[in-house]
C-alpha positions, -999 to +999 in steps of 0.1 A: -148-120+022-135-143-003-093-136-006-067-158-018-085-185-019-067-219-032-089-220-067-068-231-097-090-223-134-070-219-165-081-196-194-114-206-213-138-201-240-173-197-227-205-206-254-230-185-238-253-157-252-249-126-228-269-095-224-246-065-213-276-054-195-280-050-159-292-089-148-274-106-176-299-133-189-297-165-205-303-172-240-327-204-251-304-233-261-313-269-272-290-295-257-282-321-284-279-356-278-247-359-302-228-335-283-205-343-256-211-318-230-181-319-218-158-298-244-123-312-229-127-342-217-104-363-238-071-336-226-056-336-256-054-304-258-040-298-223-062-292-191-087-268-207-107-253-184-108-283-159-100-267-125-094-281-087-091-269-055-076-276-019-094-268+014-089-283+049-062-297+051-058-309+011-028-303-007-022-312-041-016-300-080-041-309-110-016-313-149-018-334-174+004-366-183+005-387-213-031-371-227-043-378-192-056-356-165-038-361-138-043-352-098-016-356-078-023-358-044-003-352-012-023-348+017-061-359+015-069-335+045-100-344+064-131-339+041-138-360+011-132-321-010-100-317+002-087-319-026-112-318-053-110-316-093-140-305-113-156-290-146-179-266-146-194-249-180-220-271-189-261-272-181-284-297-171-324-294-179-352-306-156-367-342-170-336-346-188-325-382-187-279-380-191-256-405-192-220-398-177-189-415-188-155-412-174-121-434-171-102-434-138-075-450-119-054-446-095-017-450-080-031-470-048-061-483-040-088-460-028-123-446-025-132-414-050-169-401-049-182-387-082-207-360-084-227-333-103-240-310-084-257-273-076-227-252-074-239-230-042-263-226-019-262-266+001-242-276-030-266-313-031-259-334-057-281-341-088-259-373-093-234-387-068-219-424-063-185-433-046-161-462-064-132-483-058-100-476-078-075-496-084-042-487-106-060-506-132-080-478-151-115-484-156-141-471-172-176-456-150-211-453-163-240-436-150-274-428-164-293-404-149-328-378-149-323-347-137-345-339-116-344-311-098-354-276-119-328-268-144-293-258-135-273-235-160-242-236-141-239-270-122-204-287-111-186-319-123-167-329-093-143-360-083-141-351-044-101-373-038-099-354-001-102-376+030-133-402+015-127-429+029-098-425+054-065-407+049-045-425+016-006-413+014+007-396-016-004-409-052-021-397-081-052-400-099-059-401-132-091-394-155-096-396-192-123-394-216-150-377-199-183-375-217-214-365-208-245-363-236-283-356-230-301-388-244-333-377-240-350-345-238-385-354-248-396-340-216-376-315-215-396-281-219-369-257-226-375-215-221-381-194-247-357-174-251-353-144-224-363-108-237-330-090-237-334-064-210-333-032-227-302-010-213-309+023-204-290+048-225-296+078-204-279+076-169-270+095-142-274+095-098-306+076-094-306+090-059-309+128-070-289+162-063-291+190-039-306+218-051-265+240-058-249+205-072-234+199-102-260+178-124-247+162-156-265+133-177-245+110-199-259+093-232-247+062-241-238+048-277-244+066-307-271+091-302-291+109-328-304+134-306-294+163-310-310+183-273-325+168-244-350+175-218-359+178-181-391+172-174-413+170-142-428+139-132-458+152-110-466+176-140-453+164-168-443+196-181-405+204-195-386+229-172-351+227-189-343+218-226-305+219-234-279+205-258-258+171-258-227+175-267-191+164-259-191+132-280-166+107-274-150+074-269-145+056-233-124+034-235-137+014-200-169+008-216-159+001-252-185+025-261-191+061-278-210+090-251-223+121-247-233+146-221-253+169-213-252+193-182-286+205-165-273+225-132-296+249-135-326+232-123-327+238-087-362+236-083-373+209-056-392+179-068-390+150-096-375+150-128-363+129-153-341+134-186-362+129-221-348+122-253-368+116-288-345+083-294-320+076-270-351+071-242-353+090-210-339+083-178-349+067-142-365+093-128-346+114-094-350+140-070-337+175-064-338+185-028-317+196+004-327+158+021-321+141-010-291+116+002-306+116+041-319+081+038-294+059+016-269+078+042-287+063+072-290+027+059-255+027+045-245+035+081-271+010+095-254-015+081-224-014+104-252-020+130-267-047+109-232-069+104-225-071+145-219-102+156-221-117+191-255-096+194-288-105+192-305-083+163-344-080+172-366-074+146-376-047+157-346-032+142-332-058+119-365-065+102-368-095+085-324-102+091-330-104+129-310-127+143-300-144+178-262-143+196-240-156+172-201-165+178-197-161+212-179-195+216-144-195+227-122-195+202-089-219+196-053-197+191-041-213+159-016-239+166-024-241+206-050-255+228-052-220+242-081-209+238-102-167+242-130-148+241-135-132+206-165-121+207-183-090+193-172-070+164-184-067+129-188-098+103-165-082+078-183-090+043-207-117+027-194-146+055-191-141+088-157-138+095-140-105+115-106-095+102-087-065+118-067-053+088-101-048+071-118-035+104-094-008+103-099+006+073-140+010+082-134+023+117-110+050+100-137+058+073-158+063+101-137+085+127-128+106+098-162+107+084-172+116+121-144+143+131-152+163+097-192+166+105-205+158+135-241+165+128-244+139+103-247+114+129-275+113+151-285+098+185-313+077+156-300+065+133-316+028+139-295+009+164-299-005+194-285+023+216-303+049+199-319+074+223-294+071+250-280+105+243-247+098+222-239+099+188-251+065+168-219+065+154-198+066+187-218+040+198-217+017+166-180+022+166-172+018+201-189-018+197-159-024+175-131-012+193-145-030+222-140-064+200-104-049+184-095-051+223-099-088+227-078-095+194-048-081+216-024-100+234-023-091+268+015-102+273+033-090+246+007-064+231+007-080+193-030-079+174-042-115+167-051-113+123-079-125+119-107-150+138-126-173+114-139-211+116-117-229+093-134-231+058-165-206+047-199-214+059-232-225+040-258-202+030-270-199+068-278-169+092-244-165+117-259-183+143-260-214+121-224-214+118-213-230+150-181-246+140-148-243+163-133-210+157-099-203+151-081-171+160-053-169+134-016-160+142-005-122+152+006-102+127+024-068+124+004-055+094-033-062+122-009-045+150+002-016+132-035-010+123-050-015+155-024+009+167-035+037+140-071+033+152-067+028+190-050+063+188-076+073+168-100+061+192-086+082+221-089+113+196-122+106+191-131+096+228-114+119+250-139+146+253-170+124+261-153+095+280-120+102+292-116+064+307-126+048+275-101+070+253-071+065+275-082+025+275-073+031+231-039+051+236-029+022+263-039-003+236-026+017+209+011+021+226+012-016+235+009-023+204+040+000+190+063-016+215+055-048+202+063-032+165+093-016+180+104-055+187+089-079+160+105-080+127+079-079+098+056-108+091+036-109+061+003-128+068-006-159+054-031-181+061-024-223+076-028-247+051-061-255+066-075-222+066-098-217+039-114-181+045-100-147+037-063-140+038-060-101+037-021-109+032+000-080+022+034-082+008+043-051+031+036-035+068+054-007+065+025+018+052+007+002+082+038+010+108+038+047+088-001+051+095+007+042+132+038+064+137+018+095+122-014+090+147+003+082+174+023+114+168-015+131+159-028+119+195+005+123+220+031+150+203+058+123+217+091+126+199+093+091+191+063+089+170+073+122+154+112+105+145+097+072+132+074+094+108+098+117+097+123+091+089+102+069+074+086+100+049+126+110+040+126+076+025+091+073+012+058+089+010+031+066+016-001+064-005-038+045-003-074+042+013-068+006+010-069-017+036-038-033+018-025+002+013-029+027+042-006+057+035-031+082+035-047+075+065-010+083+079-007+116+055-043+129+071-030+122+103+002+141+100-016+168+081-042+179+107-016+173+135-003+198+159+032+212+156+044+192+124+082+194+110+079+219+076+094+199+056+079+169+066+044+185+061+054+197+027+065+165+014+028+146+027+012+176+013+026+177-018+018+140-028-016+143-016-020+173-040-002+150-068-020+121-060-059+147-065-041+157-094-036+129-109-075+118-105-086+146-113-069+145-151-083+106-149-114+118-145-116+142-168-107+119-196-132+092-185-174+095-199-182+090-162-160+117-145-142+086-124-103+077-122-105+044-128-093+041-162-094+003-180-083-008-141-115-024-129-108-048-103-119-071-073-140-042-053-136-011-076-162+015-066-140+010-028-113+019-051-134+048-068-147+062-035-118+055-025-104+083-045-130+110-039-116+101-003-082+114-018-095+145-035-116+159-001-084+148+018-068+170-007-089+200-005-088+206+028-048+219+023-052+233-012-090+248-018-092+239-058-127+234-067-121+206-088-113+185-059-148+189-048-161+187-082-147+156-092-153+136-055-189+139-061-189+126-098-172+093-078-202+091-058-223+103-088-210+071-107-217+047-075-250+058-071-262+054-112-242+074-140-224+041-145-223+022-181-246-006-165-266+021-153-275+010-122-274+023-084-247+003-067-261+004-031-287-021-026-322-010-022-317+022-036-321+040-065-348+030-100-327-002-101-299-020-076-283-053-072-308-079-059-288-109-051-254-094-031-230-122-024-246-115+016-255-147+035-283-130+057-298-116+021-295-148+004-312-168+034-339-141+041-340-139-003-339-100-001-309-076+004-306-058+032-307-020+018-280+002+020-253-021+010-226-012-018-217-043-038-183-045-052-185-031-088-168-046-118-142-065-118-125-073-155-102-103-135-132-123-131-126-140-106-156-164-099-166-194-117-202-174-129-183-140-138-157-164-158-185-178-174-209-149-181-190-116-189-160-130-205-153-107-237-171-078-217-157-042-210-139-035-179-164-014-166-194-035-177-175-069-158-202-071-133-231-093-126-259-094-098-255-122-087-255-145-055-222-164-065-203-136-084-184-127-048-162-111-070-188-088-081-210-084-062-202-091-026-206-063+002-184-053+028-180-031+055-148-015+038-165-008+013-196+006+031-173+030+054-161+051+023-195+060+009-208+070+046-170+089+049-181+103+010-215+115+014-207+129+052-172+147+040-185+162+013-215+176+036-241+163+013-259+155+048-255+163+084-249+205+084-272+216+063-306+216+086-338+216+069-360+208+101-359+169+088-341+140+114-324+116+091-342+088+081-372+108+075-397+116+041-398+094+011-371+068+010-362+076-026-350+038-032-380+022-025-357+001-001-370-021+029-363-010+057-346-030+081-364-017+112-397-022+101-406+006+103-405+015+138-386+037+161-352+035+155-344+039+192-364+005+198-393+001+194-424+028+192-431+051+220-465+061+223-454+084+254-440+106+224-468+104+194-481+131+173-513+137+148-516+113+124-513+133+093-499+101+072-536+080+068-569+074+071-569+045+091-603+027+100-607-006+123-640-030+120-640-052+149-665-080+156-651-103+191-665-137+196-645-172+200-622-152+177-615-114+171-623-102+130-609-072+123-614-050+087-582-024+085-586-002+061-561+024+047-567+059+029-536+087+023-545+115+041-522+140+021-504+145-014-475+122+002-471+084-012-472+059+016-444+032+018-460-001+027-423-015+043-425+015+066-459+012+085-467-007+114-499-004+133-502-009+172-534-022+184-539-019+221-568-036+238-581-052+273-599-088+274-606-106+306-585-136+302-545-138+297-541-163+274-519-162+245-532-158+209-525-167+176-529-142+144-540-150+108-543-125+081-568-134+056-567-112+029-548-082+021-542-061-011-548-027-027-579-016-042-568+010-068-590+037-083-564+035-113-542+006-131-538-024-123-568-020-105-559-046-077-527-057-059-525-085-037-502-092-009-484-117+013-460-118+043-484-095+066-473-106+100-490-100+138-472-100+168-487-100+201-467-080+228-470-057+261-454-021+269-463+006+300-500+013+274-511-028+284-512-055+254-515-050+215-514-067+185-483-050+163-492-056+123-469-051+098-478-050+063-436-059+050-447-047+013-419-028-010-449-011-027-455+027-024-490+036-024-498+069-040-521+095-031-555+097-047-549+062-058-573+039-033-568+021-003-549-010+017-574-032+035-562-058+054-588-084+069-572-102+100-590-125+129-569-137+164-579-164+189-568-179+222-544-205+217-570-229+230-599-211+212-615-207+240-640-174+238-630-140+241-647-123+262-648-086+274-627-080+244-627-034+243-606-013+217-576+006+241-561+030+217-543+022+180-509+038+173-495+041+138-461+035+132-440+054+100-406+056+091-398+055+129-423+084+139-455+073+160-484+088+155-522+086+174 
C-alpha cells in the first residue's frame, strides 16, 4: 500500500466536467490550437500545480526563483527519476500532431531526459528525448503526433535523477513551458459521454436476513410521497409505506429521506419502487443472504499469499507461481534471511507487520466469537484436511510473522519490500533484491499482541504450535522491556509503504493486555494497569491499536476492578459516541465530514467498536447501528454502490490491485478503500475536486487513494459480518459458498471444489442441467455441448466446469480449440456470444479428461434457452485417434460435483 510516499503537489484548479456518478466520465472537449496546454508554465504566478518527486536514492526540493522553476538537486540517486519534476493536468488526442516548448539550463553541465508519458501501467513515453545543459539557458523544441489512443491524464516529466552518471549538487531551471495542439484534423474526438444516471434509491445491494432491520434512503429532493416493495419474480407489491424523515447530510452535500420496510421477511427478491425518484438495485431477503460475499471476502486472505504457488484450480484466472522466496538483504548489512511466506499486504506486493497485525487480530477475534462461520471449505488450499480454513489461512501468517523475528535479541523486523513499488506485473514478475527494513518497537509490540493471541487461539488443537507464539510473543516483550521507542521511518531509498507512527505505546498497551489475557503473569498485569492509570487507549487502527488491548483485558480472567471499569467505560463512551454520529448522519455511519485515506476500514472499523461494546453493556443500539456500517459498505452509500468487489447490482471494477489490473478483472470479494476528501492521487486531485466528502471516490486503477484493497481492510468486514452472526450459527442445511452468488462475482476457483479440485469419489445427482454431449472421433475429436436448466434455479456461467473422462489407445498429448460458444435464448437479446472458454487436459484415480470451463460472468435463467459450446481436440502431432470411448462426464458447480 501506498504510505508516505515522497509526492510534493501544491493546490490546484482542475478544468474538467465531472459526473458525481459512480464511474465518473469524461466530458467531450475540443483542444484549441491557441491555447497553451500548459496553464503555468511561465511561473509567474508561483509553482502552480507543477509537482516533483524523489525515489531511490534522489533527494531534492522543487521552488521557484526569479519567475523561474527551479529544481534543486542534491543527490541524483541511481535512476534517471530520482528526482523528477513534472506537470500533469492536461490531454493528449490520438492523430494529434503537438509541438512542446520549454527553456532550461542548468548549474553544471549535464544530461536531462524530457518526456510525456502514460502515467501508469509501463509508464512508456508518447514523446521522450535526452539533452545537454549547460548554465547557458536554452530553449527546446519538439513536434510531435500522438500516436498512441488518447490519454486524458498523461505526465510532463524532466527525469534530473541519475541520467547520465551521478552529477553533485546544482540546480536546474525551466521557464516558459508551452505546449499547443497544432493540428487536429485527424483528430476524431468522443461525443460527449451520457452522464451515468445516479441512483437515488439505495440501500445493501447484498440483502437482509429475514429479522434485520431494513431501511431505504432517497436521495435529493424527492416528490414522492410513499414507496414500494415489490417482488421481482412476480412483480407484485408486498409492502407499500411512507418516506419520511427529510433532511440535510452534510457528508454528501445533499437533502435525504428514508423509508423503513422491516416487515417484509418473506424469502426472495425485492426491490424498492418509486413513481419519480426510480427504484432501487434489486436484493435478497434470506437466512444465506451474506454466505457468499463472506466466503470470498475471506478468500482473499488465501488469494494475497505470497511465496505460494496459487493453481488455478483455486485462484482462477489470478493463479500464480512461487513468488518472493529469494533471500532477502537486512537494510544496511550484507546479512541476508529467509522472508518468505506471508500475505502481500494491499495493491503491491509488499508484507508489513504493523498492518499484518491488525488483519490477524480481525481474524482471531472474528474466529473466537463464532466458530462455525469458518469452515474446513472455504476455498484454499488446505481445505478438507479437517481444520478450520481459517486456522489454516492464519497459521500461514504467523508462520511468516516468525521469520520477521530476530533470533538474538527477539525485536520484529518492520517491514520486507524491494526498494521502490513494482510495475503492473503478477508477484512473480517482481524479482528485484528485497530488503528487510530495520526493527522496530511499534512491529514488535504487535507481533507480541498476536503471537499471544496465537497461543490463545492454538492451544487446544496444537499445543506445540501455540507455545511456539507465547515463546515468540515473550521474546519479543523483553526486547520492549530493553529498547527505547523508535518511530519507523523508511531509508531514503525506500520508496514503498512507511506504516510510521508517531507513537508505540498503544502497541506496547495492546501487548501488555494479551500477554496478561494468555499467561495471568504479574508483570503483564502491572504494565497494563499502569499504563491505563495514565491513559486509556483507543482504535481498530493499525496506527491505533487500543482497543485490541481493551478486548483483551476485558474478556481476561481475574482482572483489577478498577482497571476493568476504566477500559469498560471508554469502550461504552467511545459506542456512544458513534452511535449519536450515526444517528445524525442520512446513512446511519459515524463518519461525519471526516472521510479519509481508507474510510469504510475506519467505518467498519467502528461497528468493530460498537459489538466490542455490546458484549459488556447489552444496548440494542450497539447492534443496531454496527449493521447500518456494514449496511453502508455493502450499498446505502451516497454513490450508491457495493464496496466489495464483485458483489452487489454494481462494485468497483478497476481496484488499485496488481493481479486485477494484469488479469483486467477484480478478484471478488475485495473491499476498496472508500472516499477520501484528501485526495491524495494525481487522478482523484484531478477528478473529484469540489466533490463532497463522502462522494471523493473514484473506481479507478490509479486512485490508490480510493480505491486500493488491503487485507486490513478486508479483516474487519469478515470480523463484521462473522461478530454480528450474520453467518456461521445460524444453520440452514447450506455449506458456505453455496446457492446463488448474489454478486454475480467470478469466482476465483473456477468453480470447482474448494478443497482442490473435484472429487468424483463424492458426486451426487445432477439436478443443476441438462447436459448433452455429441461426439464424432476421427484425426480430431468434435464435440456439440449443450446446456438446459433443469430447475427454477439460474445457472452461473463462472461457476461450472464440466469433466470429461475418456480412454483412447495412444498417450499422446492434445491440444483444445473451442469453436463457437454462446446462448441461444427463447427471449431478449435472443443470442449471446462468448469468449475465453478454456480446455485443460489432465488425469485423476477416474483415468484422463478434458476439464472445460466456460469463465462467463453471465447467469443463465431458467426457461430462458440453452449454452452450446462446439469444441474439437487433436494429438499434438494430429496423428488419428483411435479407439477414442466416452468414460463418464462430471459436472462441476459452485464447488459441488455432480454425475
Amino acid at each position: 500500500m501506498r504510505k508516505a510516499f515522497t509526492l510534493f503537489l501544491s493546490a490546484c484548479m482542475f478544468f474538467c466536467t465531472v459526473s458525481s456518478s459512480t464511474s465518473m466520465l469524461w466530458a467531450q472537449t475540443t483542444q484549441s490550437s491557441t491555447s497553451n496546454l500548459i496553464k503555468d508554465g511561465n511561473f509567474e504566478s508561483g509553482i502552480g500545480i507543477w509537482g516533483y518527486f524523489t525515489t531511490l536514492g534522489g533527494k531534492g526540493t522543487l521552488g521557484v526563483n526569479q519567475g523561474q522553476l527551479e529544481a534543486n538537486i542534491q543527490d541524483c540517486g541511481t535512476e534517471s527519476y530520482s528526482m523528477q519534476v513534472n506537470y500533469d493536468d492536461f490531454k493528449l488526442y490520438k492523430n494529434g500532431k503537438y509541438v512542446l516548448k520549454f527553456d532550461i539550463s542548468s548549474s553544471v553541465n549535464r544530461q536531462v531526459d524530457y518526456r510525456i508519458q502514460l502515467n501508469s501501467g509501463d509508464y512508456r513515453g508518447y514523446v521522450d528525448d535526452r539533452i545537454s545543459t549547460t548554465p547557458v539557458m536554452q530553449t527546446i523544441t519538439k513536434t510531435f503526433t500522438m500516436l498512441d489512443e488518447t490519454d486524458k491524464m498523461p505526465r510532463l516529466a524532466f527525469n534530473l535523477g541519475n541520467v547520465d552518471g551521478a552529477v553533485a549538487s546544482h540546480q536546474v531551471r525551466i521557464d516558459n513551458v508551452e505546449l499547443y495542439l497544432i493540428d487536429d484534423s485527424n483528430v476524431v474526438y468522443d461525443e460527449e459521454d451520457k452522464p451515468v444516471e445516479e441512483k437515488k434509491v439505495v440501500l445493501n445491494q447484498i440483502g437482509y436476513k429475514p429479522e434485520e432491520t431494513k431501511t431505504v434512503v432517497f436521495r435529493g429532493a424527492i416528490e414522492d410521497t410513499k414507496f414500494s416493495v415489490v417482488s421481482v419474480d412476480t412483480g407484485t407489491t408486498v409492502y407499500e409505506s411512507n418516506i419520511s424523515n427529510s433532511r440535510y447530510d452534510a457528508a454528501t452535500q445533499e437533502n435525504t429521506c428514508s423509508g423503513d420496510f422491516s416487515s417484509v421477511k418473506t424469502p426472495g427478491t425485492y426491490k424498492i419502487v418509486t413513481t419519480h425518484a426510480g427504484e432501487s438495485y434489486s436484493f435478497k431477503i434470506g437466512e444465506d443472504v451474506y454466505q457468499n460475499v463472506f466466503k470470498d471476502a475471506f478468500k482473499m486472505f488465501y488469494m494475497q499469499r505470497c511465496g505460494q504457488e496459487l493453481t488455478s484450480t483455486l485462484a482462477g484466472k489470478w493463479s500464480h507461481p512461487t513468488c518472493h522466496t529469494t533471500q532477502a538483504k537486512i537494510y544496511g548489512t550484507n546479512e541476508t534471511i529467509d522472508v518468505s511466506g506471508g500475505w502481500h499486504d494491499a495493491g503491491d506486493y509488499g508484507r508489513y507487520v504493523v498492518a499484518t497485525s491488525k488483519a490477524v487480530a480481525d481474524l482471531l477475534l472474528a474466529y473466537g466469537d463464532n466458530k462455525a462461520a469458518f469452515t474446513d471449505q472455504m476455498g484454499i488450499s488446505e481445505s478438507g484436511n479437517g481444520v478450520s480454513d481459517l486456522l489454516d489461512e492464519v497459521k500461514n501468517q504467523l508462520d511468516w510473522m516468525f521469520k520477521m523475528q530476530n533470533q538474538t535479541n527477539g525485536g520484529v523486523y518492520h517491514k520486507v519490500t524491494c526498494a521502490s513499488f513494482p510495475g503492473y506485473v503478477m508477484p512473480q514478475e517482481e524479482t528485484e533484491q528485497l530488503i528487510v527494513c530495520p526493527i522496530s518497537t511499534t512491529a514488535t509490540a504487535d507481533f507480541a499482541a498476536v503471537m499471544a493471541m496465537g497461543y490463545e487461539t492454538y492451544k487446544d488443537s496444537d499445543l506445540a504450535y501455540a507455545n511456539k507464539c507465547l515463546a515468540a510473543a515473550k521474546k519479543a516483550w523483553s526486547y520492549l522491556e530493553q529498547a527505547p521507542s523508535s518511530n519507523f521511518k523508511n531509508p531514503s531509498d525506500i520508496e514503498t509503504g512507511e506504516y510510521g507512527d508517531t507513537s508505540d505505546r498503544d502497541e506496547r498497551y495492546w501487548a501488555a493486555a494479551q500477554l496478561f489475557k494468555a499467561t495471568g503473569e504479574a508483570k503483564y498485569h502491572e504494565a497494563f494497569k499502569n499504563y491505563v492509570n495514565q491513559k486509556v487507549e483507543i482504535g481498530f487502527d493499525w496506527g491505533g491499536v487500543g482497543n485490541y488491548g481493551n478486548t483483551a483485558y476485558l474478556k481476561a480472567a481475574s482482572t483489577d476492578t478498577a482497571t476493568y471499569n476504566k477500559v469498560k467505560a471508554s469502550i461504552v463512551s467511545q459506542a456512544n459516541d458513534i452511535v449519536t454520529a450515526a444517528k445524525n448522519d442520512s446513512y446511519g455511519v459515524s463518519n461525519g465530514v471526516n472521510y479519509y485515506w481508507g474510510s469504510n476500514m475506519s467505518t467498519l472499523n467502528n461497528a468493530l467498536t460498537l459489538i466490542t461494546a455490546y458484549s459488556v453493556e447489552a444496548n440494542a443500539d450497539y447492534l443496531k447501528w454496527a449493521k447500518e456500517h456494514l449496511n453502508y459498505c455493502l450499498g446505502k452509500n451516497a454513490i450508491g454502490l457495493c464496496y466489495v468487489t464483485g458483489y452487489g447490482a454494481t462494485s468497483p471494477k478497476n481496484p488499485h490491485h496488481r493481479p486485477s489490473i494484469v488479469q483486467k478483472a477484480a478478484i471478488p470479494g475485495m473491499l476498496v478503500g472508500g472516499p477520501n476528501a484528501s485526495l491524495e492521487d494525481t487522478y482523484a486531485k484531478a477528478y473529484l475536486k469540489g466533490m463532497a466528502p463522502a462522494k471523493c471516490y473514484l473506481d479507478h486503477i490509479e486512485s490508490y487513494s480510493t480505491n486500493e484493497v488491503d487485507i486490513y481492510w478486508n479483516s474487519p468486514l469478515v470480523a463484521t459480518l462473522t461478530r454480528l452472526d450474520l453467518v456461521g450459527k445460524v444453520d440452514q442445511g447450506q455449506n458456505p459458498g453455496e446457492g446463488e452468488n448474489p454478486g454475480g462475482g467470478e469466482n476465483p476457483g473456477g468453480g470447482e471444489n474448494p478443497g482442490g479440485g473435484s472429487n468424483p469419489g463424492e458426486e451426487t445427482p445432477n439436478t443443476i442441467v441438462d447436459l448433452k454431449v455429441v461426439t464424432t472421433a476421427g484425426s480430431s475429436i468434435n464435440q456439440t455441448y449443450t446446456l438446459i436448466p433443469k430447475t427454477t434455479q439460474a445457472v452461473d456461467l463462472s461457476k461450472l466446469s464440466i469433466k470429461y473422462y475418456y480412454t483412447k489407445n495412444d498417450t499422446k498429448t492434445m491440444n483444445f480449440w473451442c469453436d463457437n460458444a454462446a446462448a441461444q435464448l427463447t427471449v431478449s437479446p435472443w443470442y449471446v456470444a462468448f469468449n475465453g472458454v478454456t480446455g485443460t487436459f489432465g488425469s485423476d484415480t477416474n483415468g484422463n479428461y478434458l476439464e472445460v470451463k466456460l469463465n462467463q460472468n453471465y447467469v443463465l435463467q431458467p426457461n430462458t434457452g440453452s449454452i452450446q459450446l462446439q469444441v474439437r481436440y487433436a494429438n499434438n502431432d494430429w496423428s488419428e485417434i483411435t479407439n477414442f470411448a466416452e468414460k463418464k462426464i462430471v459436472l462441476v458447480y459452485d464447488g459441488q460435483v455432480y454425475h
